[in-house]
KOLZA-259783 format. One record per atom (N, C-alpha, C): residue number from 0; atom name; x negated, y, z negated; residue in one letter. Coordinates in steps of 0.001 Angstrom, whole numbers. Last residue first. Example, Ala and Ser with C-alpha at 12.3 -4.5 7.8 and 13.67 -1.06 7.14 Angstrom:
// residues 2
num_atome_c1_c2_c3_residu
1_N_-12850_-2250_-7080_S;
1_CA_-13670_-1060_-7140_S;
1_C_-12900_30_-7870_S;
0_N_-13190_-5690_-7800_A;
0_CA_-12300_-4500_-7800_A;
0_C_-13200_-3300_-7800_A;
END
This chain:
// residues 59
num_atome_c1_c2_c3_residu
58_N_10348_8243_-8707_X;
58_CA_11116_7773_-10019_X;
58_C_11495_6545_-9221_X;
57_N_9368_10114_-6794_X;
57_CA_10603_9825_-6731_X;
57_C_11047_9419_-7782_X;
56_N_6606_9336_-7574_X;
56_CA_6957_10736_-7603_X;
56_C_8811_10807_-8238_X;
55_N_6117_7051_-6561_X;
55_CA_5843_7411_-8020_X;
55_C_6903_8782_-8072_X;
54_N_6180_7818_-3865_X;
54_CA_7017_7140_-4305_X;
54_C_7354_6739_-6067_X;
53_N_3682_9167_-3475_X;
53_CA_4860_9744_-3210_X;
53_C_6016_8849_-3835_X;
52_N_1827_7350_-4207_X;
52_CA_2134_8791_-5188_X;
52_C_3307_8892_-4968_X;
51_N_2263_5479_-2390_X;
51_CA_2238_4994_-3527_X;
51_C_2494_6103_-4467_X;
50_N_1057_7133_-45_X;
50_CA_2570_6899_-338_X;
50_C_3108_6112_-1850_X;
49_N_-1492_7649_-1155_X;
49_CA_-490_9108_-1089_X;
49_C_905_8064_-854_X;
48_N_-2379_4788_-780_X;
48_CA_-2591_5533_-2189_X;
48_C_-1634_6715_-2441_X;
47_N_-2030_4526_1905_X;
47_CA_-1459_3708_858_X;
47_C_-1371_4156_19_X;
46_N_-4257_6282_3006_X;
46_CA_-2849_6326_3270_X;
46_C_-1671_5511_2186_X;
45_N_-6234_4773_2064_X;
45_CA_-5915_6491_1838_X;
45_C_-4851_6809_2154_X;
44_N_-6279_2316_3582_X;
44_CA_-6430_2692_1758_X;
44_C_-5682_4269_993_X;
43_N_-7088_3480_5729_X;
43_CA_-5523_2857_5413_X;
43_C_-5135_2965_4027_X;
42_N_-9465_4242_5815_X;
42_CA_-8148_5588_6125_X;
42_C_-6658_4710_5831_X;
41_N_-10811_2508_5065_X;
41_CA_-10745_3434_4299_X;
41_C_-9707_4299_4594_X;
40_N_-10568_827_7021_X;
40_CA_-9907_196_6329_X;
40_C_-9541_1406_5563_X;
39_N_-9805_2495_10363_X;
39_CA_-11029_2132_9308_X;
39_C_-9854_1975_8038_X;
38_N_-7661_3159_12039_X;
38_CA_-9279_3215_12872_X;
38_C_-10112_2390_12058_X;
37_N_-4299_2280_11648_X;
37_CA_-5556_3248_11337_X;
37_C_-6870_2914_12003_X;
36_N_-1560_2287_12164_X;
36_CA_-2500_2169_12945_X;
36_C_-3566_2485_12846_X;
35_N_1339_1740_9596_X;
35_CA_-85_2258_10385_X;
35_C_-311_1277_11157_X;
34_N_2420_-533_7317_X;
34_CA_2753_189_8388_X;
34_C_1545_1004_8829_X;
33_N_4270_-3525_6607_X;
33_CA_3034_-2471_7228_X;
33_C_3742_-1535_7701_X;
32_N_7488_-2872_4594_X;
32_CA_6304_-3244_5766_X;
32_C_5648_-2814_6443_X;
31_N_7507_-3038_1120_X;
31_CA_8071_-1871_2474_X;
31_C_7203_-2900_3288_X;
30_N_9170_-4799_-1653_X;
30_CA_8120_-4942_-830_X;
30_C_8347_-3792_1072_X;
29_N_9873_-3697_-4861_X;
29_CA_10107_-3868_-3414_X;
29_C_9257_-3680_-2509_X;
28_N_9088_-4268_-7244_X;
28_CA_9300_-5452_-6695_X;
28_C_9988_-5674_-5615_X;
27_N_7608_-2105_-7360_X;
27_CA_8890_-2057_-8470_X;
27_C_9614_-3769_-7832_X;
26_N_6329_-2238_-4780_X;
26_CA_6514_-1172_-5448_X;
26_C_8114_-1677_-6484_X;
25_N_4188_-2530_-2198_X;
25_CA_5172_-3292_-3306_X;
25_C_5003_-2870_-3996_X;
24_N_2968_-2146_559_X;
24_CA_3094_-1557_-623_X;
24_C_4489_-2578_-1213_X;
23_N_603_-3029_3342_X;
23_CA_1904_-3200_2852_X;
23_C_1713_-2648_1467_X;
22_N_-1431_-974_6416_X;
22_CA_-1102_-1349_4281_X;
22_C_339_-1612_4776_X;
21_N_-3615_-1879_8820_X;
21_CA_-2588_-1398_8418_X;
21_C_-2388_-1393_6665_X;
20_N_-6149_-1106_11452_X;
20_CA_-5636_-1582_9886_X;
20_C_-4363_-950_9755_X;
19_N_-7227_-3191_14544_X;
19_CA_-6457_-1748_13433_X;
19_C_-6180_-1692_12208_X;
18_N_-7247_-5077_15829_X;
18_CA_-8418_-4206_15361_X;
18_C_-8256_-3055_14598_X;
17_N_-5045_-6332_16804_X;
17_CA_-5417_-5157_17756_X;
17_C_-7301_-4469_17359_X;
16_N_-4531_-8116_14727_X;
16_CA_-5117_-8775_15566_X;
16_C_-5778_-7507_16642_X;
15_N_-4742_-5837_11729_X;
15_CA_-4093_-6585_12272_X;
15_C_-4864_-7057_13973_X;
14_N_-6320_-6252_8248_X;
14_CA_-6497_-6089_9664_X;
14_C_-5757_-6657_10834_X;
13_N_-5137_-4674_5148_X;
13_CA_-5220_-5892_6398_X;
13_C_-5819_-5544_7968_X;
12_N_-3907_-4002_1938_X;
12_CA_-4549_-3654_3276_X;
12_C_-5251_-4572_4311_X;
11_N_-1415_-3909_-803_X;
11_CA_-2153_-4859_525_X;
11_C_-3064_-4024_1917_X;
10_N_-881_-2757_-3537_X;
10_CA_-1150_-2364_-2088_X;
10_C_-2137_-3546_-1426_X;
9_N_1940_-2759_-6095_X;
9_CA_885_-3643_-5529_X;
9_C_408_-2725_-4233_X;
8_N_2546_-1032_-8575_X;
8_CA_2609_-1270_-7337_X;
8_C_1261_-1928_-6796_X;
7_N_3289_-1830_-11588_X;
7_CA_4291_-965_-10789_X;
7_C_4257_-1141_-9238_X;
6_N_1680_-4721_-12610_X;
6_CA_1707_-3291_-12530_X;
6_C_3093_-3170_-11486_X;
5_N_3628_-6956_-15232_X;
5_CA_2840_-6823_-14055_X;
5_C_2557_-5520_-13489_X;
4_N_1938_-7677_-18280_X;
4_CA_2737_-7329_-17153_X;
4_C_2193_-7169_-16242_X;
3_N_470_-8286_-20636_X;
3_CA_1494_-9305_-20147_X;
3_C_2556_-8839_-19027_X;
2_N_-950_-6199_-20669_X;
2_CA_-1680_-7685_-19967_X;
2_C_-789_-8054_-19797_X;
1_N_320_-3359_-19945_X;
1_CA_-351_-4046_-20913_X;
1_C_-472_-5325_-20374_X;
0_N_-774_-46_-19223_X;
0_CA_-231_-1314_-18767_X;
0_C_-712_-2407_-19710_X;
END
């Protein structure tokens, strides 16, 4: 990646008001919406990262 760009995919991770975490992904400058219910930021992260693959994947 070179400085004067921007990367492929952004990942947002958040806490929503329930106490739960969720991820948004932006990807190619499309933005998906939260999504999960996770327990711990780390399991959202982890979740973000495999759909971020998966969607790499696709092209």
């Amino acid at each position: 990646m070179n400085s004067d760009k921007k990367p492929a995919a952004t990942i947002r991770v958040e806490k929503r008001m329930n106490g739960r975490w969720a991820f948004a992904l932006t990807y190619r400058g499309v933005t998906y919406p939260a999504q999960g219910q996770f327990g711990s930021q780390l399991q959202a992260q982890a979740a973000a990262q495999a759909a971020m693959r998966l969607l790499e994947r696709r092209g």
